[in-house]
C-alpha positions as CSV (number, residue, x, y, z in Angstrom):
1,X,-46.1,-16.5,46.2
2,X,-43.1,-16.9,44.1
3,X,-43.0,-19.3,40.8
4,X,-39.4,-20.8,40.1
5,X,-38.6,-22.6,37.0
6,X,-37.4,-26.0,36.5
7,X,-35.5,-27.7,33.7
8,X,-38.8,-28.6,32.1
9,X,-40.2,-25.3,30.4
10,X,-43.8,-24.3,31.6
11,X,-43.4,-26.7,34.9
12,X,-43.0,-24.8,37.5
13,X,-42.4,-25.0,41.1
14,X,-44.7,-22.4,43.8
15,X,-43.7,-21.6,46.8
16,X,-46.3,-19.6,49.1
17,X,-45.3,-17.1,51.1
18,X,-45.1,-18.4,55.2
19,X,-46.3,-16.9,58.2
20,X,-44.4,-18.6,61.2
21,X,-44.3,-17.7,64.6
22,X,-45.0,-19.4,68.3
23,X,-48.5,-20.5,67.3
24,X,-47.9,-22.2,64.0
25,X,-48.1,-20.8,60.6
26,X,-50.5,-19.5,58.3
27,X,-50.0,-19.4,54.4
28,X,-52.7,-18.7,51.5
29,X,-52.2,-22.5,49.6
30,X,-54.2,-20.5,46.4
31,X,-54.4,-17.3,45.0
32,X,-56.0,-16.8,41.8
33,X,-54.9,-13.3,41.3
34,X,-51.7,-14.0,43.5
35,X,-51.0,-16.9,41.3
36,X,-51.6,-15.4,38.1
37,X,-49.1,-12.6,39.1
38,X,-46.1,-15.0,39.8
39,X,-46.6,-17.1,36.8
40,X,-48.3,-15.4,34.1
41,X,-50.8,-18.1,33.6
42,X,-54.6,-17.6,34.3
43,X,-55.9,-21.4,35.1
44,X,-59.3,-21.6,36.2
45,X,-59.5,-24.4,38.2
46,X,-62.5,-26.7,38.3
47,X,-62.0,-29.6,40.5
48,X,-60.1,-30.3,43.8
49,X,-58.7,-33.9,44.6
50,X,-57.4,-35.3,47.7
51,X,-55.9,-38.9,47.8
52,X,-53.9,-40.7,50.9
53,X,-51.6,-43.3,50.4
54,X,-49.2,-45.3,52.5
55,X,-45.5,-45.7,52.5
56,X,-44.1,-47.0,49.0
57,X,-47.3,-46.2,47.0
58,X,-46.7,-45.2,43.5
59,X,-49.4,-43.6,41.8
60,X,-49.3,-43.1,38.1
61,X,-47.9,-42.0,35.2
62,X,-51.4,-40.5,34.3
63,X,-52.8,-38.0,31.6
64,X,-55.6,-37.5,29.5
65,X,-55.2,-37.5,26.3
66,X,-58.6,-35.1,25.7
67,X,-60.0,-32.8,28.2
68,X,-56.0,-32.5,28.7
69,X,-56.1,-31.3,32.7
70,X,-53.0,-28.6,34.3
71,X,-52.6,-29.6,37.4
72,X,-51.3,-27.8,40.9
73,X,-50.6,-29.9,43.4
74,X,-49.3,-30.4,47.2
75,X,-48.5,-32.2,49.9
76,X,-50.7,-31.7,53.3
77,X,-49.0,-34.4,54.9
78,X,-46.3,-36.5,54.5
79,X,-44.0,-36.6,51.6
80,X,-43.8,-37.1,48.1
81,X,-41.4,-37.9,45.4
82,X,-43.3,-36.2,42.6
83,X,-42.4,-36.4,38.6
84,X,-43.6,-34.8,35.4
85,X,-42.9,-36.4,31.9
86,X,-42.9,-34.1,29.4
87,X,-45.4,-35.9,26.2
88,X,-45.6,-32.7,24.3
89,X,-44.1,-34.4,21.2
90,X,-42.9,-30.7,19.8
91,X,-41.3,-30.3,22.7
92,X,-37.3,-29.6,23.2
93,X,-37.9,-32.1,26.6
94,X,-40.3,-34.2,25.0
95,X,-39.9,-37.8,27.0
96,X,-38.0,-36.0,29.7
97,X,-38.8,-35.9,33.7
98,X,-38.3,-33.5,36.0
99,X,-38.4,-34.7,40.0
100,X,-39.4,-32.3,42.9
101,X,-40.5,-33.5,46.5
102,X,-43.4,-31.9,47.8
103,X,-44.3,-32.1,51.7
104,X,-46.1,-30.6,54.4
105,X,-43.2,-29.2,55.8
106,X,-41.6,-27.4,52.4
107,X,-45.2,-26.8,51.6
108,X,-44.2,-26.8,48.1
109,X,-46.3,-26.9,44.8
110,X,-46.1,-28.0,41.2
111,X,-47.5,-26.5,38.7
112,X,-48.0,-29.1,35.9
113,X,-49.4,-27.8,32.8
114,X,-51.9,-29.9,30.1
115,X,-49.6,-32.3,27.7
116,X,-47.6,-33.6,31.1
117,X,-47.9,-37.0,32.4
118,X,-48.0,-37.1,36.6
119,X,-47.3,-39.5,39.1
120,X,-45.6,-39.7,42.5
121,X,-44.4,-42.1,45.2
122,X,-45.0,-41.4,48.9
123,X,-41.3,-41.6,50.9
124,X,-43.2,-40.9,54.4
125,X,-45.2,-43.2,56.3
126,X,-48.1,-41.8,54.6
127,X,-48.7,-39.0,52.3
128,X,-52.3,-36.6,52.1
129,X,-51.9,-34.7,48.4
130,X,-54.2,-32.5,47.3
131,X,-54.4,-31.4,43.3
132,X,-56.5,-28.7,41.8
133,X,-57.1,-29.0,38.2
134,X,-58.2,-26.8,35.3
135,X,-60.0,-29.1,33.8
136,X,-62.7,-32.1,34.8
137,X,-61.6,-36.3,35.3
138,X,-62.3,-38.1,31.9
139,X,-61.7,-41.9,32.4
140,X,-62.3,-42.1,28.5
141,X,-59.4,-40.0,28.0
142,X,-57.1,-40.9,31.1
143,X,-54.0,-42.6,29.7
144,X,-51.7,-44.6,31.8
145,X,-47.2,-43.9,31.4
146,X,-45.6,-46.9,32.9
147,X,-44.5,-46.0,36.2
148,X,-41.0,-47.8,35.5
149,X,-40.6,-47.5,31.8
150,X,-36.4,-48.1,31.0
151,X,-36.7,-45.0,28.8
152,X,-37.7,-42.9,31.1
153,X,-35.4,-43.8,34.2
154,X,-36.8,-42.4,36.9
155,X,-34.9,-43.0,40.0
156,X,-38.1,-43.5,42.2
157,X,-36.6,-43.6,45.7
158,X,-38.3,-46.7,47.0
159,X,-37.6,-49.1,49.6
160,X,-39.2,-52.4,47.8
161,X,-41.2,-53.2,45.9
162,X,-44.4,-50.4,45.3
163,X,-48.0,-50.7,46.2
164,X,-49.4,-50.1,42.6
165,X,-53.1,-50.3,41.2
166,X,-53.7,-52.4,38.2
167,X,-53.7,-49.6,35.8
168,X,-50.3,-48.3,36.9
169,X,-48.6,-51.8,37.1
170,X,-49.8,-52.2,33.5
171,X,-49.1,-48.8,31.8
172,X,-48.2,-47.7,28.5
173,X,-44.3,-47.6,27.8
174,X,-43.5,-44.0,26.0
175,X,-42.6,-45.4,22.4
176,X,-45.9,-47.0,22.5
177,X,-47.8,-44.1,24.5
178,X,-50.8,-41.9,23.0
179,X,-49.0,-38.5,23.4
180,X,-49.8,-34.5,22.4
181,X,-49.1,-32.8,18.9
């Protein structure tokens, strides 16, 4: 497993280490003492989440405000477009976003720690994402970053217009946005 940095301090982007030959492959997708080696962070993870979507599907910005959740995430199948905004208001990169695309074949993972928001768009005909989190899904706390916000220009690579869910189509813009101290 090897951690390399991005241009977002403390997001980082894990790459496993593949075992390819005429069968197939084989790869350990987690770690703990593998992952704690690369990157210098002990998470303890406490929930797993899997979502499909379809071609064109955006899904966030989200966060929680409390019970603030790091995040490691992948791509099983398909492929995403996957961004990070920095709302660590201390923060050098504070309102920033960093872009990576995760998919089965790259087999690729973010590591997004707490204070991010996290959202992606799936660029394949469909997309199976798994994310592990170090903390547990608060819908008192979950916050919402508009997916298109002008101030954040994200060049979402979509063909159309995206398949949202209420709460993404009606985020919070940034300068209005509950954000970390």
């Amino acid at each position: 497993m090897r951690a390399v940095a991005t241009a977002i301090a403390d997001v980082l982007v894990i790459e496993p280490e593949v075992y390819a030959d005429e069968r197939g492959y084989f790869f350990e997708s987690f770690n703990q003492r593998a992952f704690a080696q690369a990157t210098g962070i002990a998470a303890k993870f406490v929930q797993d989440n899997h979502s499909r979507s379809v071609r064109n599907t955006v899904r966030g910005l989200h966060y929680q405000i409390q019970q603030s959740q790091g995040k490691l995430v992948r791509a099983v199948s398909g492929e995403v477009f996957d961004v990070v905004v920095d709302l660590r208001r201390g923060s050098p990169t504070f309102g920033k976003s960093i872009s990576h695309h995760l998919s089965a074949e790259n087999k690729s993972m973010l590591w997004i720690p707490p204070g991010f928001a996290h959202g992606f768009a799936v660029i394949s005909e469909y997309a199976d994402f798994l994310y592990k989190t170090t903390d547990y899904w608060a819908p008192q706390h979950e916050r919402t970053l508009l997916w298109n916000d002008p101030e954040l220009a994200i060049a979402w690579p979509l063909a159309g217009e995206p398949i949202l869910a209420p709460k993404d189509r009606m985020g919070t813009r940034l300068s209005e946005a509950e954000v970390f101290d």
